[in-house]
MDAnalysis code that builds the backbone (N, CA, C; Angstrom):
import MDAnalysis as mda
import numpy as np

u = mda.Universe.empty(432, n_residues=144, atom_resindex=np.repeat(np.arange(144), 3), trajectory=True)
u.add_TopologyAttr("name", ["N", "CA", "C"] * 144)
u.add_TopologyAttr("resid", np.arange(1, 145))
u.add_TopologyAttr("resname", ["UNK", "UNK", "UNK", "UNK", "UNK", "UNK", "UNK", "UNK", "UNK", "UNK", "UNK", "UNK", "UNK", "UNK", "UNK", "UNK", "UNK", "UNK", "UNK", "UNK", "UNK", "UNK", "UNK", "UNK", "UNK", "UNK", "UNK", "UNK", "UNK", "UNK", "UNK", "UNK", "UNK", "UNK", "UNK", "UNK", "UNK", "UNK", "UNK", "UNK", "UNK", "UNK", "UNK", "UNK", "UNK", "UNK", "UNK", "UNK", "UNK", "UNK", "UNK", "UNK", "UNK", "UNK", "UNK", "UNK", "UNK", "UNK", "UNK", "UNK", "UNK", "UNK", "UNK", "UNK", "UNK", "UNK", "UNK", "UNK", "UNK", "UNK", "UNK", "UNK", "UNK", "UNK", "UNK", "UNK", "UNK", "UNK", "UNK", "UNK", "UNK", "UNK", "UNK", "UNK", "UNK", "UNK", "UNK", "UNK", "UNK", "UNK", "UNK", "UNK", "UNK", "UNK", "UNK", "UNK", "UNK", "UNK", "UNK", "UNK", "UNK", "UNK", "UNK", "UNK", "UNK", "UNK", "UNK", "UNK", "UNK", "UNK", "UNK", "UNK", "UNK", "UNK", "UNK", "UNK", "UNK", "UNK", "UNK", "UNK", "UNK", "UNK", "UNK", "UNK", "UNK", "UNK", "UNK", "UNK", "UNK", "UNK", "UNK", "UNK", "UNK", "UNK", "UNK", "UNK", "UNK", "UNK", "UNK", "UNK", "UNK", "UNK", "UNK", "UNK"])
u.atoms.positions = np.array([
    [0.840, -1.178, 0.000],
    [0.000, 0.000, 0.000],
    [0.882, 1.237, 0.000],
    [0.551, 2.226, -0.863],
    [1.083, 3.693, -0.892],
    [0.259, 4.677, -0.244],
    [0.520, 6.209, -0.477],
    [-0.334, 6.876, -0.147],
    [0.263, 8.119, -1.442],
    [-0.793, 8.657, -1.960],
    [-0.460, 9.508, -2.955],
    [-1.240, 10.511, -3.113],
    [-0.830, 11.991, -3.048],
    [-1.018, 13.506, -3.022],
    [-1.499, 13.445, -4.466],
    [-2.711, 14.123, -4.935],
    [-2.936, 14.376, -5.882],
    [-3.573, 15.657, -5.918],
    [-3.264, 16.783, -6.942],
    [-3.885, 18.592, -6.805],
    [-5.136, 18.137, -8.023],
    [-6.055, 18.768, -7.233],
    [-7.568, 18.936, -6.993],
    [-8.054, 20.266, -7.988],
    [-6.720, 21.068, -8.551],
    [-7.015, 22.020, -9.149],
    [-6.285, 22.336, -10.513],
    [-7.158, 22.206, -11.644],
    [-6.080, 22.434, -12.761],
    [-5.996, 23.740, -13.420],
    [-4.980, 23.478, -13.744],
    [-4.738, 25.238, -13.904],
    [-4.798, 26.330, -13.356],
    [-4.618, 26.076, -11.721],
    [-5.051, 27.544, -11.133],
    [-5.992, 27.809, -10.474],
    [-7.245, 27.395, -11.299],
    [-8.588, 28.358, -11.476],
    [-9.357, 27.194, -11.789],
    [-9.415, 25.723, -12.039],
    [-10.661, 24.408, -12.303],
    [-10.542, 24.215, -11.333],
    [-11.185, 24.265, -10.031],
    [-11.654, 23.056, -8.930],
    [-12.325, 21.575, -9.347],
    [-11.471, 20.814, -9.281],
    [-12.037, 19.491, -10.107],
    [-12.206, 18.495, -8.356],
    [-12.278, 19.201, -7.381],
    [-12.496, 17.921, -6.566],
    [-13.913, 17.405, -6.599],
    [-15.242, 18.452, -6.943],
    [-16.199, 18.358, -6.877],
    [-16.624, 17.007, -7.918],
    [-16.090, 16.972, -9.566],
    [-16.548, 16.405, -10.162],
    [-15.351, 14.798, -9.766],
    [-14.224, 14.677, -8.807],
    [-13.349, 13.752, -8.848],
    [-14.472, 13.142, -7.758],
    [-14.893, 13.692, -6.765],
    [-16.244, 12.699, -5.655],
    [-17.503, 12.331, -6.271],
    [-18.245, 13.379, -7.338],
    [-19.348, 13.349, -7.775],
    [-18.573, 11.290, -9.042],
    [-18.076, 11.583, -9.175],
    [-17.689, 10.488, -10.733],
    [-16.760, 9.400, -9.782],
    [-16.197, 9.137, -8.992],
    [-15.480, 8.248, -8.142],
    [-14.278, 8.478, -8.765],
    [-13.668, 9.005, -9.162],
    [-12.052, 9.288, -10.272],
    [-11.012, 10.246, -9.378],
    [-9.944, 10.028, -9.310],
    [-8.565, 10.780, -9.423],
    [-7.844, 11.365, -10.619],
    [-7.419, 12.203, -11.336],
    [-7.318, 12.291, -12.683],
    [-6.757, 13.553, -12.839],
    [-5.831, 13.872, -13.805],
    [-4.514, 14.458, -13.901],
    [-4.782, 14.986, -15.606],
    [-4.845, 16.219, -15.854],
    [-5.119, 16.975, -17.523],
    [-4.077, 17.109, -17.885],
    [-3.302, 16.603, -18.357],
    [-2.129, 16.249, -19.174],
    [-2.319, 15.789, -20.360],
    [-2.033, 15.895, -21.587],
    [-1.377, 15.226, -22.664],
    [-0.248, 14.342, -23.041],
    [-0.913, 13.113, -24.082],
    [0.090, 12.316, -24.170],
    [1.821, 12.361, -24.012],
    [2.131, 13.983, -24.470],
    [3.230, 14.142, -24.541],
    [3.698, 15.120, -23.365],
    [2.533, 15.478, -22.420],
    [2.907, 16.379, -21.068],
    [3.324, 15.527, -20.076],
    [3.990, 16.096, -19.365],
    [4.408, 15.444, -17.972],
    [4.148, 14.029, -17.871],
    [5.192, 13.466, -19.475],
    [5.210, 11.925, -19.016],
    [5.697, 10.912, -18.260],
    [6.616, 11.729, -16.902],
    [6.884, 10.827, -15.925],
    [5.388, 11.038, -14.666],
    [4.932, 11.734, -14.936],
    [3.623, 11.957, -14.061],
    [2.674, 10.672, -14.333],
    [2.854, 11.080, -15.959],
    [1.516, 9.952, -16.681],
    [2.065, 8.054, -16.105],
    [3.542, 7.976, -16.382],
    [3.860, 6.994, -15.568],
    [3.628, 6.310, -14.193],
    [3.665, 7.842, -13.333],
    [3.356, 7.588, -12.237],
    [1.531, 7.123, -11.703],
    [1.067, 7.944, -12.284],
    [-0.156, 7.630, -12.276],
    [-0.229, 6.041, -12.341],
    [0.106, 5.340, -13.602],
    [-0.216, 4.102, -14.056],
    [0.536, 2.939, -13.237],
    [1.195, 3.424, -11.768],
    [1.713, 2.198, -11.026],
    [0.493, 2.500, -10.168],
    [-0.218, 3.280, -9.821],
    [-1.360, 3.331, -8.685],
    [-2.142, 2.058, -8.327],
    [-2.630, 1.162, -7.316],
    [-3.415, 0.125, -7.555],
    [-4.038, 0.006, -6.486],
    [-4.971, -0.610, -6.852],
    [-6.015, -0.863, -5.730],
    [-5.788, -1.018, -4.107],
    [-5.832, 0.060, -3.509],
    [-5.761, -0.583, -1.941],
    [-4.767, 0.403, -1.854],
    [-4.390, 1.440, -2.875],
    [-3.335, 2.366, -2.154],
    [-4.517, 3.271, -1.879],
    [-3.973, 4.173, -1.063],
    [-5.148, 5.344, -0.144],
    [-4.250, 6.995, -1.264],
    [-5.398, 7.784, -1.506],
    [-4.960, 8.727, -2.243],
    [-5.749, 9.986, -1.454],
    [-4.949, 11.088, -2.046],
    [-5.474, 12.733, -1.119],
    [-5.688, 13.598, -1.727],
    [-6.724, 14.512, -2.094],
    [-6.665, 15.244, -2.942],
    [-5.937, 16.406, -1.747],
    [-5.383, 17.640, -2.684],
    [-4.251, 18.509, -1.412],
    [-4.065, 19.647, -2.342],
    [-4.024, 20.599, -1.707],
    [-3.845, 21.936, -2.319],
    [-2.141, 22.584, -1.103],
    [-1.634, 22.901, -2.297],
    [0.027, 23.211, -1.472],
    [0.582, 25.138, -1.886],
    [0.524, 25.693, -0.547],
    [0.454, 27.287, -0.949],
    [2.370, 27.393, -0.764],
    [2.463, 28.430, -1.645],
    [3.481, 29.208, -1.878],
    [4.264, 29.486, -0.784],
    [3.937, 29.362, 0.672],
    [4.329, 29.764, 2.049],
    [4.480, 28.284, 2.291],
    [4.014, 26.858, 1.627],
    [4.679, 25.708, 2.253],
    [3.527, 24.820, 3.203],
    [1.743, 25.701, 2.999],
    [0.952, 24.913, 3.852],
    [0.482, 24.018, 3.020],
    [0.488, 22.720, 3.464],
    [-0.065, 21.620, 3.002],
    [-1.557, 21.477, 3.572],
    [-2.491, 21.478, 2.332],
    [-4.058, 20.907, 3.037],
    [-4.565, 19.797, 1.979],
    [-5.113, 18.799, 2.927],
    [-5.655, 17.575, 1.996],
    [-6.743, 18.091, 2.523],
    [-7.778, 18.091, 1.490],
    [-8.832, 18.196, 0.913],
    [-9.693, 16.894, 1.296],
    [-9.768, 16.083, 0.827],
    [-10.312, 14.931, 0.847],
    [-9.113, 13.520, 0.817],
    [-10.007, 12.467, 1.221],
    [-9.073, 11.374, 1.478],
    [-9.941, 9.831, 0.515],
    [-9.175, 8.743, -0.506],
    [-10.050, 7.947, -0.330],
    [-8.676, 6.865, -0.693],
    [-9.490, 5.885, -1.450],
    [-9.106, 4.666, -1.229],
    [-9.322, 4.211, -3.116],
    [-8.060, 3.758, -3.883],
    [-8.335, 3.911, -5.060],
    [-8.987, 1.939, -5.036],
    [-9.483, 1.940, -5.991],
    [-10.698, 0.984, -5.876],
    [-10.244, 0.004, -7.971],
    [-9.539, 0.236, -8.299],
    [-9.153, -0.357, -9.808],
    [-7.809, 0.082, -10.275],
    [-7.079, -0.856, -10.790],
    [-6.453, -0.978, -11.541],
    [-6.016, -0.504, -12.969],
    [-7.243, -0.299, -13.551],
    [-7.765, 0.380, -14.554],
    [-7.023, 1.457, -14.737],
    [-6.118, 2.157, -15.685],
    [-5.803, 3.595, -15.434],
    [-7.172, 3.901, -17.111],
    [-7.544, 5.170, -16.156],
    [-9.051, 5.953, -17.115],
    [-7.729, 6.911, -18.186],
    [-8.688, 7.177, -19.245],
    [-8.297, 8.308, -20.407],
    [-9.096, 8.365, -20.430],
    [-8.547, 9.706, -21.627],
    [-9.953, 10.725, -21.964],
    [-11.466, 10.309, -22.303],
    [-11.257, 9.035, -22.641],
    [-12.562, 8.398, -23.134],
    [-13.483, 7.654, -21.701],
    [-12.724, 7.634, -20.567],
    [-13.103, 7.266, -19.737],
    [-13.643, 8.157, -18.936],
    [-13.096, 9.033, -18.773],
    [-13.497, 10.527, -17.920],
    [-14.424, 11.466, -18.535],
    [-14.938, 12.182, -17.369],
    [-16.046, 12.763, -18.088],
    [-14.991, 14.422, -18.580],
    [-16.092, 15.178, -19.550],
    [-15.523, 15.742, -20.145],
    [-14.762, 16.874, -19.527],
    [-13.912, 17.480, -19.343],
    [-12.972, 18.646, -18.568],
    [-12.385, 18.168, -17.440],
    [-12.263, 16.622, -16.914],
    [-11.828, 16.517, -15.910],
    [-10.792, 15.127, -16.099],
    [-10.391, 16.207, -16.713],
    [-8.668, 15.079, -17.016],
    [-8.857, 14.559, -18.096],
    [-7.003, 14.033, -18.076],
    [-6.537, 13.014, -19.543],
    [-6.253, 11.482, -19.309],
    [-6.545, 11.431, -17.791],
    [-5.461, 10.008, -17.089],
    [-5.881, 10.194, -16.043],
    [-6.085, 9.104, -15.126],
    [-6.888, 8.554, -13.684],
    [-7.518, 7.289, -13.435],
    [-8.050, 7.180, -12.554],
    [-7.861, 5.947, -11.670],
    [-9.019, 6.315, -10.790],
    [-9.992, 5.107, -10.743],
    [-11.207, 5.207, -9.600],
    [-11.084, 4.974, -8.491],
    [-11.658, 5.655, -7.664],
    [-11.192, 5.930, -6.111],
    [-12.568, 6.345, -5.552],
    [-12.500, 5.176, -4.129],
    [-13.847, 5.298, -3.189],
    [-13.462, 6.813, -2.180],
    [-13.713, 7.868, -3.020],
    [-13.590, 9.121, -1.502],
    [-14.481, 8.790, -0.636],
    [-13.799, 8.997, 0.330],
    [-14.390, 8.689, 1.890],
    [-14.996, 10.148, 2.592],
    [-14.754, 11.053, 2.385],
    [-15.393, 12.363, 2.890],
    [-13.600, 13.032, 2.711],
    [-14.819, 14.596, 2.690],
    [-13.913, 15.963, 2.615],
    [-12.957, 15.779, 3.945],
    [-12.044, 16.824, 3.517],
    [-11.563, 16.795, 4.848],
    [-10.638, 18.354, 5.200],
    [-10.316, 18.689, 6.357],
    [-9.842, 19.901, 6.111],
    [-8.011, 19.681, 7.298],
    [-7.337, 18.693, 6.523],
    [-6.117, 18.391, 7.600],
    [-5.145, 19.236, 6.567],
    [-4.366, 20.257, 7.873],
    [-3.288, 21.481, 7.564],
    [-2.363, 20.758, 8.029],
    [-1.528, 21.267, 7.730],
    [0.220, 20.723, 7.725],
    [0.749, 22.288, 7.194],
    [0.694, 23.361, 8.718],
    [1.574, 24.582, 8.311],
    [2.695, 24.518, 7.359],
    [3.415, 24.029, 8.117],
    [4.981, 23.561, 7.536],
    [5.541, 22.636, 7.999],
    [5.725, 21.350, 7.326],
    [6.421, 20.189, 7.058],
    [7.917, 20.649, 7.318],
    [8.294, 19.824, 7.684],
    [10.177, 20.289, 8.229],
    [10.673, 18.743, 7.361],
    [10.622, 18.860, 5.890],
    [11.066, 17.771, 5.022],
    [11.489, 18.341, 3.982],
    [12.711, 18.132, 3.449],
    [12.921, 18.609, 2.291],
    [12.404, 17.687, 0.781],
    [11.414, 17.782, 0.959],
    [10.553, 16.563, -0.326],
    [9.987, 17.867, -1.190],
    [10.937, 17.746, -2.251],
    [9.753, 19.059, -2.863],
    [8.787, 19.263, -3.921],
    [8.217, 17.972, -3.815],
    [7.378, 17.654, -5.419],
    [6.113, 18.022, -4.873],
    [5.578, 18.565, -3.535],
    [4.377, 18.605, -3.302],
    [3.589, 19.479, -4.368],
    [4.593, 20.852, -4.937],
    [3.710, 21.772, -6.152],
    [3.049, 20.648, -7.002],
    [4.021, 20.130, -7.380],
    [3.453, 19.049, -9.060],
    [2.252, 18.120, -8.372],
    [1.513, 17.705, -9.868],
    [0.099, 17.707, -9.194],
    [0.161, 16.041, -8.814],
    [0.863, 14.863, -9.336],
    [0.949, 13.843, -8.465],
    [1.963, 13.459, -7.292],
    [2.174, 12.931, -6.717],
    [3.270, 11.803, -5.840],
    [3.182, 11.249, -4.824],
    [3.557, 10.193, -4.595],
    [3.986, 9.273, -3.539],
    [4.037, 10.238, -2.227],
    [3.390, 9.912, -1.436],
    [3.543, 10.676, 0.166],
    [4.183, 9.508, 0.957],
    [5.973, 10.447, 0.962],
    [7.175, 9.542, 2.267],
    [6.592, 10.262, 3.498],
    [6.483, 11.474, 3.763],
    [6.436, 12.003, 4.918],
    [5.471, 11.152, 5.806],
    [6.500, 10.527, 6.819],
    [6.005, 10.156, 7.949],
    [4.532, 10.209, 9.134],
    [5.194, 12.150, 9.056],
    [3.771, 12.836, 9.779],
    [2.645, 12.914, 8.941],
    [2.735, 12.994, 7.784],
    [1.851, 12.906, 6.935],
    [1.042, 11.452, 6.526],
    [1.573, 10.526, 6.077],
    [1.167, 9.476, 6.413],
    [0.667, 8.955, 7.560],
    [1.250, 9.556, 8.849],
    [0.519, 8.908, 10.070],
    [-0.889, 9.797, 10.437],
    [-0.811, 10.990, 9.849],
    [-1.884, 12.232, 10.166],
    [-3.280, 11.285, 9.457],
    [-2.679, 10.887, 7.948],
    [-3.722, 10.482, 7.241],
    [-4.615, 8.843, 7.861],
    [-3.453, 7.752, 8.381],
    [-4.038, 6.817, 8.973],
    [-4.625, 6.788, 10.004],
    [-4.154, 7.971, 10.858],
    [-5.303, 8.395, 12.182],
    [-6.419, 8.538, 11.736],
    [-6.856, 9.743, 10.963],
    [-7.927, 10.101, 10.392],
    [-8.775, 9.014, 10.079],
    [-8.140, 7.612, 9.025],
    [-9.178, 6.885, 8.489],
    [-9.398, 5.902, 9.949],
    [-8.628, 5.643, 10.716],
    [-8.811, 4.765, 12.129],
    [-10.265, 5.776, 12.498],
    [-9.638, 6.783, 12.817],
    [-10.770, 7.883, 13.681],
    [-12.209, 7.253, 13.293],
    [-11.951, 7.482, 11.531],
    [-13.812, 7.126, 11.317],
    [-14.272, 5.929, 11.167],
    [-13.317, 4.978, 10.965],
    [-13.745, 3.644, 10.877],
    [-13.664, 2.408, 11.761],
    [-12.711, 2.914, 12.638],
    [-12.580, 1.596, 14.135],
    [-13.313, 1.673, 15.187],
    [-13.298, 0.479, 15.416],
    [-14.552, 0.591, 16.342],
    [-14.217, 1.272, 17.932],
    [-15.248, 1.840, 18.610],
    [-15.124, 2.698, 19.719],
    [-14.908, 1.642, 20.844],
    [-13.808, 0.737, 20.864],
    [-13.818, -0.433, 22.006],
    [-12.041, -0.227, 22.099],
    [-11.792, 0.072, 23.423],
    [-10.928, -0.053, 24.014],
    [-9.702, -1.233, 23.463],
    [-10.656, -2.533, 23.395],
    [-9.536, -3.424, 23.043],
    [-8.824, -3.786, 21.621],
    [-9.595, -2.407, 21.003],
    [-8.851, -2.353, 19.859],
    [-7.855, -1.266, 20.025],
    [-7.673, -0.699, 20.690],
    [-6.583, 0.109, 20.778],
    [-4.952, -0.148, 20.777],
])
């Protein structure tokens, strides 16, 4: 299992998280010949890795947006996706919005701008598995 940052916004100015929950998809507007180590990356994604949608500001704050759980193997194209919301993606059960900040990360990892990657960060990864424990384990002591 991985965990992978994906931006929720293309170009700036498309908020695509709305139509990535409304359609069950993760998905990246690129062209065949754009950012083809991205398009690569995308296509190792697989079922049972947990993905984030995340918006990353200029000052270094990290916010995931939403959290889910990619659900196929399948990598989607354009023919798969609905129309304006990407070139390349992968279906994913979002689990609910979410609003987890990460002021500033003390990691020198600096791919968070670019709109896919692999999440190493530790605190970050453990921030995100709390969260899904939080809503899904059961309220009994002896699971603790």
């Amino acid at each position: 299992m991985a965990i992978y940052g994906i931006g929720a916004m293309f170009g700036r100015v498309n908020d695509v998280l709305e139509p990535f929950m409304e359609h069950n998809i993760a998905s990246m507007d690129y062209t065949e010949g754009d950012a083809q180590p991205l398009r690569e990356l995308m296509k190792h994604i697989k079922p049972g890795d947990i993905i984030y949608a995340k918006s990353y500001s200029d000052q270094g704050k990290l916010t995931i947006k939403a959290v889910g759980i990619v659900t196929s193997n399948q990598v989607l194209t354009t023919h798969d996706l609905p129309v304006g919301v990407g070139t390349i993606g992968v279906r994913v059960r979002w689990i609910a919005r979410t609003n987890i900040v990460f002021e500033h990360l003390n990691d020198y990892y600096n791919v968070r701008r670019i709109t896919l990657y692999e999440e190493l960060n530790i605190e970050v990864q453990s921030r995100i598995i709390e969260w899904l424990i939080e809503r899904f384990a059961p309220q009994n002591e002896h699971f603790a």
